[in-house]
C-alpha positions as CSV (number, residue, x, y, z in Angstrom):
1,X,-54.6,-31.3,38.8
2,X,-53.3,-34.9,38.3
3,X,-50.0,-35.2,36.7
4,X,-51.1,-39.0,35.8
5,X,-50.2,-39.8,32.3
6,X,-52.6,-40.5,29.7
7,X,-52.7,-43.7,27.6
8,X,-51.0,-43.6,24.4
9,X,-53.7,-42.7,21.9
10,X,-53.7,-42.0,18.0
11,X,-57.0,-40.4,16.1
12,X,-56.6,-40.8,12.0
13,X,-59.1,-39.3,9.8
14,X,-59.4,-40.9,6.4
15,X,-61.1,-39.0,3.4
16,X,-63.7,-37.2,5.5
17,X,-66.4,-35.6,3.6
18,X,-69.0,-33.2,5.1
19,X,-72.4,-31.9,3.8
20,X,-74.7,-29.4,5.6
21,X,-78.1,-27.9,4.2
22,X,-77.3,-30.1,1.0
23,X,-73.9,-28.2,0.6
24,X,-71.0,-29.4,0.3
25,X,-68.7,-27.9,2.8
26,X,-65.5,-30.2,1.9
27,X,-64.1,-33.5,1.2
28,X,-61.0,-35.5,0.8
29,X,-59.8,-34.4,4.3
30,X,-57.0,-37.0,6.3
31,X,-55.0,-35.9,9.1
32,X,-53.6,-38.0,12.1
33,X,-53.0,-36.7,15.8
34,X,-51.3,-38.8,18.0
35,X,-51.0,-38.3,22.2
36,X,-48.8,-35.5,23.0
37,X,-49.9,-33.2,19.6
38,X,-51.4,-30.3,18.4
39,X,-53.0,-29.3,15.6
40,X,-54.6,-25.8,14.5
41,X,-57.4,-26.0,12.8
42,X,-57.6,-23.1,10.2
43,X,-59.6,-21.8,7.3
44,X,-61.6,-18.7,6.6
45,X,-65.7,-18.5,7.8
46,X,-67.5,-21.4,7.0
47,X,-64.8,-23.6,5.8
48,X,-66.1,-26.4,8.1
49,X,-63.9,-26.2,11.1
50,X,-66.6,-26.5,13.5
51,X,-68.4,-29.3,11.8
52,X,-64.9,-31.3,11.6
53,X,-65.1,-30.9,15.6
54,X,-68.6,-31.9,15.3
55,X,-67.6,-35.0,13.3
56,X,-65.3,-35.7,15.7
57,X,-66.9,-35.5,18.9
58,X,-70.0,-37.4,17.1
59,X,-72.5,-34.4,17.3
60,X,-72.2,-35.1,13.5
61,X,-72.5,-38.0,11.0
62,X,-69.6,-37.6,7.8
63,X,-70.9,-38.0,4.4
64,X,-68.2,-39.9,3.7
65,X,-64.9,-41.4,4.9
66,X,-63.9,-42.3,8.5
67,X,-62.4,-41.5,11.9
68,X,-60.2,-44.2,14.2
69,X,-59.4,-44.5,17.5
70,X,-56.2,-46.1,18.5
71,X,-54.7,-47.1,22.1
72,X,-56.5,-45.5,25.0
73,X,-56.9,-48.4,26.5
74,X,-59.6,-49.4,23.6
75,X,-61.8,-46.8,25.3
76,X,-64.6,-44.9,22.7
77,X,-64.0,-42.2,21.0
78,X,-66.4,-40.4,22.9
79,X,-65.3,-41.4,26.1
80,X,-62.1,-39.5,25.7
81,X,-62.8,-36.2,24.1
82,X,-63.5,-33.1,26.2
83,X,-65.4,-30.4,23.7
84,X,-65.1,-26.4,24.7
85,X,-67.5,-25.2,21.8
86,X,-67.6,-21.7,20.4
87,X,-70.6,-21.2,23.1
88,X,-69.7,-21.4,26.7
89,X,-72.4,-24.3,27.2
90,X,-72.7,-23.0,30.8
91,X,-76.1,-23.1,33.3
92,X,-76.0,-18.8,33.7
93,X,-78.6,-19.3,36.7
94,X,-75.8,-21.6,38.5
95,X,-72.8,-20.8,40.1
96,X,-69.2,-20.9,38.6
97,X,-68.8,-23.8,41.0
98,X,-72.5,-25.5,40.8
99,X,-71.2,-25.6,36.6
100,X,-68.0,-27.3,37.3
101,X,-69.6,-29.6,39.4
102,X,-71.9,-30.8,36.9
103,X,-69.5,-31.3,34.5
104,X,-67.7,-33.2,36.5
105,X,-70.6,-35.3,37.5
106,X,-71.6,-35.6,33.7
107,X,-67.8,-36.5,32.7
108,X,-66.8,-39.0,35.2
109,X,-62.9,-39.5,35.4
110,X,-62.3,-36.9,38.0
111,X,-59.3,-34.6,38.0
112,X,-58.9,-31.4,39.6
113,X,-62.2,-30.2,42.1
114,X,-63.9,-27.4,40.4
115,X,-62.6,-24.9,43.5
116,X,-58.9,-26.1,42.4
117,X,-59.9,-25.9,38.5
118,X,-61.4,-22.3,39.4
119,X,-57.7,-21.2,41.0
120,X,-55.5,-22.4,37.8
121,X,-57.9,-20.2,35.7
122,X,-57.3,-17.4,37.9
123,X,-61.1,-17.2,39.2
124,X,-61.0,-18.3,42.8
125,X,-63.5,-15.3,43.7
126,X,-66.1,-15.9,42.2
127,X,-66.8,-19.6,43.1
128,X,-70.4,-18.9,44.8
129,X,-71.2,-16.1,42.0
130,X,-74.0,-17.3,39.1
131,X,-72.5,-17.8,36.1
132,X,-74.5,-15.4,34.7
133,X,-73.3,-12.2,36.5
134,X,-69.8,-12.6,34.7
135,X,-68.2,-10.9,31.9
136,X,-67.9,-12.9,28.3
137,X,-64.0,-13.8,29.3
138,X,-65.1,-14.7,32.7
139,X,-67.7,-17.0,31.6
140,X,-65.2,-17.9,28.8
141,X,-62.7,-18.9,31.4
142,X,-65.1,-20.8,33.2
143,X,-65.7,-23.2,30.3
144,X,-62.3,-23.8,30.1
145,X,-62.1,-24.7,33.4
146,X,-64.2,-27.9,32.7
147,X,-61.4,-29.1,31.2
148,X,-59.6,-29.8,34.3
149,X,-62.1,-31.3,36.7
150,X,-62.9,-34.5,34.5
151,X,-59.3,-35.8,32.7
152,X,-60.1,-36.5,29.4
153,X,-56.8,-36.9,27.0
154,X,-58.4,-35.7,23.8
155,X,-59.7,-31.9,23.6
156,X,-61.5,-30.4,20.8
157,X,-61.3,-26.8,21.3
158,X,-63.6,-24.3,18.8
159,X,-62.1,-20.7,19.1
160,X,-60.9,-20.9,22.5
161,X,-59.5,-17.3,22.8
162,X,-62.4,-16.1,22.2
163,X,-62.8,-13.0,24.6
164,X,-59.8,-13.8,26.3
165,X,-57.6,-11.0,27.3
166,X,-53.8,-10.9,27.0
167,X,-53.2,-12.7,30.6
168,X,-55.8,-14.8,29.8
169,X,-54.5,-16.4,26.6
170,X,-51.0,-16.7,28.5
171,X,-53.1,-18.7,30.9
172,X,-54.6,-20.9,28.2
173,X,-51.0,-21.7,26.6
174,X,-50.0,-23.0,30.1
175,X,-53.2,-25.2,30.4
176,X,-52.5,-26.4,26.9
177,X,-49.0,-27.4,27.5
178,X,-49.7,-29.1,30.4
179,X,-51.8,-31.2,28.7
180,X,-49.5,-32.2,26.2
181,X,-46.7,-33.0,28.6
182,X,-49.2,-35.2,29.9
183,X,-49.5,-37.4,27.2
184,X,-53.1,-35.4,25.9
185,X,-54.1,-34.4,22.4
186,X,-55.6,-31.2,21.4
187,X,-57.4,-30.1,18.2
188,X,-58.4,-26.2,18.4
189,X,-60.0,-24.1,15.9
190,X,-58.5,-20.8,15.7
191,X,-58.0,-17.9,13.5
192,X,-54.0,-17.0,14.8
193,X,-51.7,-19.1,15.6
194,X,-52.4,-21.7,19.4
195,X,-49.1,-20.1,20.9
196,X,-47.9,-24.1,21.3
197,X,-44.3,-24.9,19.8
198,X,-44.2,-27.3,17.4
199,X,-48.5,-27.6,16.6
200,X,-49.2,-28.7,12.9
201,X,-51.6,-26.3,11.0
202,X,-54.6,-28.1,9.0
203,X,-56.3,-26.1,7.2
204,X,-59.3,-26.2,5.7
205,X,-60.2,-24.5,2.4
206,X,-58.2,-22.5,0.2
């Protein structure tokens, strides 16, 4: 993986408002992440953690309010955000590698090759298996793995735990440190605490 740092980068949020199926989920939400943070995004079911990453990433449009970009080079929001939703968002009939691949491909910006990306997650063997023949943490593991073949210095992470084991999660901490010490930014939606010293909690809710 490339230990080149990232820009400098700073994502505000001003007064963000967000409506689904005419509901209002919540408003009056501000935060600011700047490179080399962390923030846990918390709150109970259906407080609107995922649509905040939804927001963010531009899958959705706020009611109301605004998000920034700042340093990066001046490059689009978009262009620097690497999303790891609740789903996997994997192709089962191809291989662990064949998925990496493509993401890289899609992503641009290359950073570790997916055979590299596959041995930091702890998944060199199964390379040439279909995505589909592995177990949810597997699969889970593979997803995560996209983060390190295209470098990206903003990640908005939805659950990423989920179906993680113990060793697993250890693993995860690691990758998420590294990417801080880099320079990166991470935004993760979790119900316990990220396991990263010093990340902010935002919650959402009461």
């Amino acid at each position: 993986m490339s230990q080149i740092p990232f820009p400098k980068l700073a994502l505000s949020a001003e007064n963000l408002a967000c409506r689904r199926g005419g509901r209002l989920i919540f408003d009056g939400l501000s935060f600011a992440l700047a490179s080399g943070e962390a923030i846990a995004l918390t709150g109970r079911n259906g407080a609107g953690k995922s649509s905040l990453i939804a927001m963010i990433s531009g899958r959705l449009r706020p009611e109301a309010g605004s998000l920034r970009i700042a340093g990066a080079d001046e490059t689009p929001l978009p262009e620097l955000i690497h999303l790891v939703g609740h789903r996997d968002g994997l192709k089962t009939a191809l291989t662990a590698r064949e998925n990496l691949d493509f993401a890289q491909a899609l992503l641009g910006e290359p950073g570790s090759s997916p055979d590299e990306a596959l041995a930091a997650i702890g998944l060199p063997h199964v390379a040439a298996l279909p995505v589909g023949y592995l177990s949810a943490g597997q699969r889970r593991r593979v997803a995560l793995a996209r983060l390190l073949v295209s470098r990206r210095p903003l990640w908005l992470l939805d659950e990423p735990a989920s179906a993680l084991d113990t060793a697993a999660q250890v693993m995860l901490i690691g990758l998420m440190r590294g990417h801080l010490a880099l320079g990166g930014a991470i935004l993760a939606a979790t119900h316990g605490p990220l396991g990263l010293d010093g990340a902010r909690e935002l919650r959402i809710g009461p």
